[in-house]
C-alpha positions in Angstrom: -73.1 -54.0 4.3 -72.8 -51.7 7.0 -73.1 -48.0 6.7 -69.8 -47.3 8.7 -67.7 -48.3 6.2 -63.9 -48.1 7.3 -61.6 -46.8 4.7 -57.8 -46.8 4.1 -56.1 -46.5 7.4 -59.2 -47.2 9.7 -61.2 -43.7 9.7 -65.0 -44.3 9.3 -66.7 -42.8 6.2 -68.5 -40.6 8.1 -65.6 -38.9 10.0 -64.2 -38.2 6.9 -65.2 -34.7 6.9 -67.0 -32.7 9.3 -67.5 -29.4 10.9 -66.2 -28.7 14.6 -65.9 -26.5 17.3 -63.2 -24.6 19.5 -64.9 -26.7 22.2 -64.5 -30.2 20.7 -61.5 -29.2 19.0 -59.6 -32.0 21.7 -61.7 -35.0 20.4 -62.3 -34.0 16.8 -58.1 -32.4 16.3 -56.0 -33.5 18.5 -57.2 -37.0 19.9 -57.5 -38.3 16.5 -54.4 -37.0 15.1 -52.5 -39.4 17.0 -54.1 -42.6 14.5 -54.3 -40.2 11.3 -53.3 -37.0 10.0 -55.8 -34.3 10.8 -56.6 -31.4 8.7 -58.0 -28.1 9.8 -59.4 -25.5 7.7 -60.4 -22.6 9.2 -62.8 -20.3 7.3 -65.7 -17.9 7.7 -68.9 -17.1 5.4 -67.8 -14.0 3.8 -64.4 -15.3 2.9 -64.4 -15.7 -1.1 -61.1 -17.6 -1.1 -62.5 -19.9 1.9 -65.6 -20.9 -0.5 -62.9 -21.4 -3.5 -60.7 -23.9 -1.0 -63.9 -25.3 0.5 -65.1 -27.8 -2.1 -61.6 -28.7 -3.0 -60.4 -29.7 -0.3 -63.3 -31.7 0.9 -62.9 -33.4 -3.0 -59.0 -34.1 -2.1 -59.5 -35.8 1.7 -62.2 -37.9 0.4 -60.0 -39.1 -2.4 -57.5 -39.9 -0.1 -59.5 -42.7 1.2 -58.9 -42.1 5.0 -55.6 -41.5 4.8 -56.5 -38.1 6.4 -59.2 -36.4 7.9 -60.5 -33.0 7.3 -61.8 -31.2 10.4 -63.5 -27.7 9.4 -63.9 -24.3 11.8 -66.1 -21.1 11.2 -63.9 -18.8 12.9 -66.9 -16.3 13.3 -68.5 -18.6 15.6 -65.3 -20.2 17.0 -62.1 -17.6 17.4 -60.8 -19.4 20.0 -58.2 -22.2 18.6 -57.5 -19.7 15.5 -56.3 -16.9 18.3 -54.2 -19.9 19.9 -52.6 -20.7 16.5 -52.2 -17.0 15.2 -53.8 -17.1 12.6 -53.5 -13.7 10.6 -55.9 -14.4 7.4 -58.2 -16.8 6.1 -58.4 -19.5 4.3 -56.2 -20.9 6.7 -55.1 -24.9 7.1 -52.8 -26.7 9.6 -51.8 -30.8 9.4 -52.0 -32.1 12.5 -50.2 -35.1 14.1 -49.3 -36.6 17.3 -51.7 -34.1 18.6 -49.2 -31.4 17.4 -49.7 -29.0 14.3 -46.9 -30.2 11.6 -47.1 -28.1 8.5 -50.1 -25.9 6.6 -51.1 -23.1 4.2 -52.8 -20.0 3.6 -55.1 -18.9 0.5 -56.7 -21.0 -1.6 -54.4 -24.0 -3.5 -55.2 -25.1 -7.0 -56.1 -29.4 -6.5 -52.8 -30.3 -7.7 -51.1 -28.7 -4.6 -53.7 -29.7 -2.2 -52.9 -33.4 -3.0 -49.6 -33.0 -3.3 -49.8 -31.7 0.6 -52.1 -34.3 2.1 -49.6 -36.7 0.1 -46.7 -35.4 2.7 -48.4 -35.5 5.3 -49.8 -38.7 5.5 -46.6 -39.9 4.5 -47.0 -40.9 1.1 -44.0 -38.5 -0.7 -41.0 -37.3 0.5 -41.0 -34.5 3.5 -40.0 -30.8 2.4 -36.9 -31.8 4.5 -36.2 -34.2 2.2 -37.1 -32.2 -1.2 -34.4 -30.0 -0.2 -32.1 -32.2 0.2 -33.1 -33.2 -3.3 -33.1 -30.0 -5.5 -29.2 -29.6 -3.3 -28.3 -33.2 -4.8 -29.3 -31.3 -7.8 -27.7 -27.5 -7.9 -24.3 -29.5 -6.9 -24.9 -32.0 -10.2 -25.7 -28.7 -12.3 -22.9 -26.7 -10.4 -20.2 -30.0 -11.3 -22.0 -29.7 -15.3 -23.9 -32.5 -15.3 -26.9 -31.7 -17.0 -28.4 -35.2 -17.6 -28.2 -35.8 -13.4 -29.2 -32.1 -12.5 -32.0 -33.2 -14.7 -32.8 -36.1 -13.4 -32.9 -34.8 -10.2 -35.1 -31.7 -10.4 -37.4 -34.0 -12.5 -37.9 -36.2 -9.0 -38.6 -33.5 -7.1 -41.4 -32.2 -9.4 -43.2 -35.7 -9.4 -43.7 -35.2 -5.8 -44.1 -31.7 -5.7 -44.9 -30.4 -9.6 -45.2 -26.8 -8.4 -41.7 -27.0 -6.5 -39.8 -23.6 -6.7 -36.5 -24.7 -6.6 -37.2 -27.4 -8.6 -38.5 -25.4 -11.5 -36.0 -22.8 -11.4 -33.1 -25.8 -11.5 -34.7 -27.3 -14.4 -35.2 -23.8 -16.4 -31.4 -23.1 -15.6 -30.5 -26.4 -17.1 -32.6 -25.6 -20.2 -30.7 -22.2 -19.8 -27.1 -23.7 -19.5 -28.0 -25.5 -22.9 -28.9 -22.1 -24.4 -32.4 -22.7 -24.5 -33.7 -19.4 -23.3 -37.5 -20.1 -24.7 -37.6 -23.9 -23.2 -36.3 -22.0 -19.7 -39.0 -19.4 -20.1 -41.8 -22.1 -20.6 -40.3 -24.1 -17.3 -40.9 -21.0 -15.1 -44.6 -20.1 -16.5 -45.2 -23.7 -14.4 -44.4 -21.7 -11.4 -47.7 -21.4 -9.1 -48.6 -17.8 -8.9 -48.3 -17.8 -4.9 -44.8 -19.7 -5.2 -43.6 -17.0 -8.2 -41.4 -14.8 -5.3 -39.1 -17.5 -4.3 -35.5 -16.5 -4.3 -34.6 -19.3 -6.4 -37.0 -18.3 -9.3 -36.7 -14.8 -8.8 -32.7 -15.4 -9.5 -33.3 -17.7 -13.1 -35.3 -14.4 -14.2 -32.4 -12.3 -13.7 -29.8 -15.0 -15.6 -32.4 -15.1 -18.2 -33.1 -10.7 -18.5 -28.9 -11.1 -19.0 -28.8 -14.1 -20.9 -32.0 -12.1 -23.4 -28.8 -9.8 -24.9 -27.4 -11.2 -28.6 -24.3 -12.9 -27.8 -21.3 -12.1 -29.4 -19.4 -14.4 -31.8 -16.5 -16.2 -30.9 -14.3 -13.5 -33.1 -16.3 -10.9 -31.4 -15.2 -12.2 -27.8 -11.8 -12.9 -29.0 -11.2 -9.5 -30.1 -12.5 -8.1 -26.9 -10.2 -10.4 -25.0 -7.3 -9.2 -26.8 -7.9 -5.7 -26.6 -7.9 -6.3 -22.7 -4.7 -8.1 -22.8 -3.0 -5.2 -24.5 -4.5 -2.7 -22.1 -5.6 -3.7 -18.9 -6.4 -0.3 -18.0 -8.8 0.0 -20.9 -12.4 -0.5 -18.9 -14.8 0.3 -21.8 -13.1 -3.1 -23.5 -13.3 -4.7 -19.9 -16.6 -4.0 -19.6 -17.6 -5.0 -23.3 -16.2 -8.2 -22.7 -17.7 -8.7 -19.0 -21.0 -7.9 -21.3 -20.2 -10.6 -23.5 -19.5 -13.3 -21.5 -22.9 -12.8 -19.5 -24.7 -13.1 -23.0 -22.5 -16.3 -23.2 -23.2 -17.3 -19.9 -20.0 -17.3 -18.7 -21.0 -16.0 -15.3 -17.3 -16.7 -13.7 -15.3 -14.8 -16.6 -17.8 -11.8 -16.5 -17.2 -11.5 -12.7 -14.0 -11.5 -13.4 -14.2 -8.4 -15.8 -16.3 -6.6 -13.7 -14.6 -7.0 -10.3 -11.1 -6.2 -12.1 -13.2 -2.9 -13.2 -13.7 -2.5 -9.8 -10.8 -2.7 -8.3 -9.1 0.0 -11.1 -11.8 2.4 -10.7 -14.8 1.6 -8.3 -17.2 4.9 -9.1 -15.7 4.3 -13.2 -18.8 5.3 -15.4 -21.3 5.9 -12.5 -20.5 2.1 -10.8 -21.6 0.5 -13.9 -19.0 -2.2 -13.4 -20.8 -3.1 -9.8 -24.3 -2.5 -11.1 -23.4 -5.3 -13.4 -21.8 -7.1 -11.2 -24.7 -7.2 -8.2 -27.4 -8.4 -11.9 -24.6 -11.7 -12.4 -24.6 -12.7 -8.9 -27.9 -12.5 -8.8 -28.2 -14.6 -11.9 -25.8 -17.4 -11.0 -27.7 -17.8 -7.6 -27.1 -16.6 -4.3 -25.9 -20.1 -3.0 -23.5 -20.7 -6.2 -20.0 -21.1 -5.5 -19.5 -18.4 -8.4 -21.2 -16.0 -6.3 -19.8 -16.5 -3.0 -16.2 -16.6 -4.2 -17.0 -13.1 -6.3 -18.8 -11.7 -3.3 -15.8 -12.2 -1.3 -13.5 -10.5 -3.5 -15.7 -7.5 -4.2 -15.4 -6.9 -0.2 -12.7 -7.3 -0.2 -12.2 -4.6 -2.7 -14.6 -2.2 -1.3 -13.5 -2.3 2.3 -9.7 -2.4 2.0 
């Protein structure tokens, strides 16, 4: 049999992996991205997270079976194409195809991610394009109150991607909506470390800091209700219920509370009423409907 053994989409064995230059960067990069996705890592010697990504990396492409290629660069030696691509810290990969860079990453990925990125780019799962579109399909199923679809949904999105952001924090507000606050806790902990910041899991840790408060019982609530009803001016009860329907996770009727509050008496007990207000939007989500409608209200308050 011969040594040049082709694999998966045609890439010999032996070009698999291999070290370049900035000066053959055209015929080892860009020439053979237009057959097969090329991947650069760019790295030097005394990079610890480069030597952590190395092996890894090199593991992942060769398991792909030629579905990609893995092109690596010591910057020390070659600066050149890393200056042309900005690069701003190391370890640092781009995809390239068509001769054009497509997507990348910085730092050093745990496997799991790795694969799932030389999956989308060699066109094997869905494009981040496309996983949006997904986890939106989703949010507007969980926004409408169907759970079982949101589900569904998220749980799609995390077979391609399992460390997706917006996918994890959908599913842990699901578990949330069901008043599962421990099962929505566990969901997030499957957030990768690099991926914690993202707006949309950043916002499920604020429903669930609001949502940690004992809930009050139905009497509780009702009571609260009726002492607003008898004196709208009375914000302490306002605010008491605005504090019980968060616990409940009635995000709409708290605003409600709090922008009435508002609107009575803006600077009432240092802006508590606001202070409250700016935690539930940022609990129901930035993008909710919930939060845009309050938003718009409380401007409309504050600047009349």
């Amino acid at each position: 049999m011969s040594a040049d053994l082709t694999l998966g989409t045609g890439a010999p064995a032996g070009d698999i992996v291999k070290d370049s230059t900035d000066q053959a960067f055209m015929q080892d990069v860009v020439e053979p991205s237009r057959e097969v996705p090329v991947i650069v890592d760019f790295w030097a010697p005394w990079c610890g997270p480069c030597r952590q990504l190395g092996p890894v990396i090199e593991k992942a492409v060769r398991d792909a079976g030629g579905e990609v290629r893995l092109v690596k660069i010591n910057i020390d030696e070659n600066p050149g194409i890393a200056q042309q691509l900005r690069v701003q810290s190391i370890p640092a990969v781009f995809a390239f195809k068509n001769g054009q860079p497509v997507d990348g990453f910085m730092g050093a990925l745990p496997e799991s991610q790795i694969k799932d990125f030389i999956q989308r780019i060699s066109g094997k799962g869905p494009s981040e394009a496309e996983l949006k579109t997904m986890v939106d399909t989703a949010l507007a199923a969980l926004e409408a109150g169907d759970l079982g679809g949101a589900s569904q949904d998220f749980a799609a999105v995390l077979q391609a991607d399992p460390g997706h952001p917006g996918a994890l924090a959908g599913l842990a507000r699901v578990w949330l909506k069901n008043g599962d606050t421990d099962k929505a806790r566990e969901i997030l902990d499957h957030v990768p470390e690099d991926r914690a910041g993202d707006p949309a899991v950043e916002s499920v840790r604020a429903a669930l800091e609001l949502a940690s408060g004992a809930p009050a019982d139905d009497s509780e609530t009702a009571a609260l209700r009726s002492r607003v009803e008898q004196d709208p001016s009375n914000l302490e009860a306002r605010y008491e219920l605005a504090e019980a329907l968060v616990a409940a996770g009635d995000h709409k009727g708290a605003i409600d509370q709090l922008i009435a509050i508002t609107a009575l008496d803006r600077e009432w007990n240092d802006q508590a009423a606001r202070t409250l207000l700016l935690k539930v939007f940022d609990a129901a989500g930035p993008a909710s409907e919930v939060t845009r409608e309050g938003r718009r209200r409380l401007s409309a308050i504050l600047f009349s």
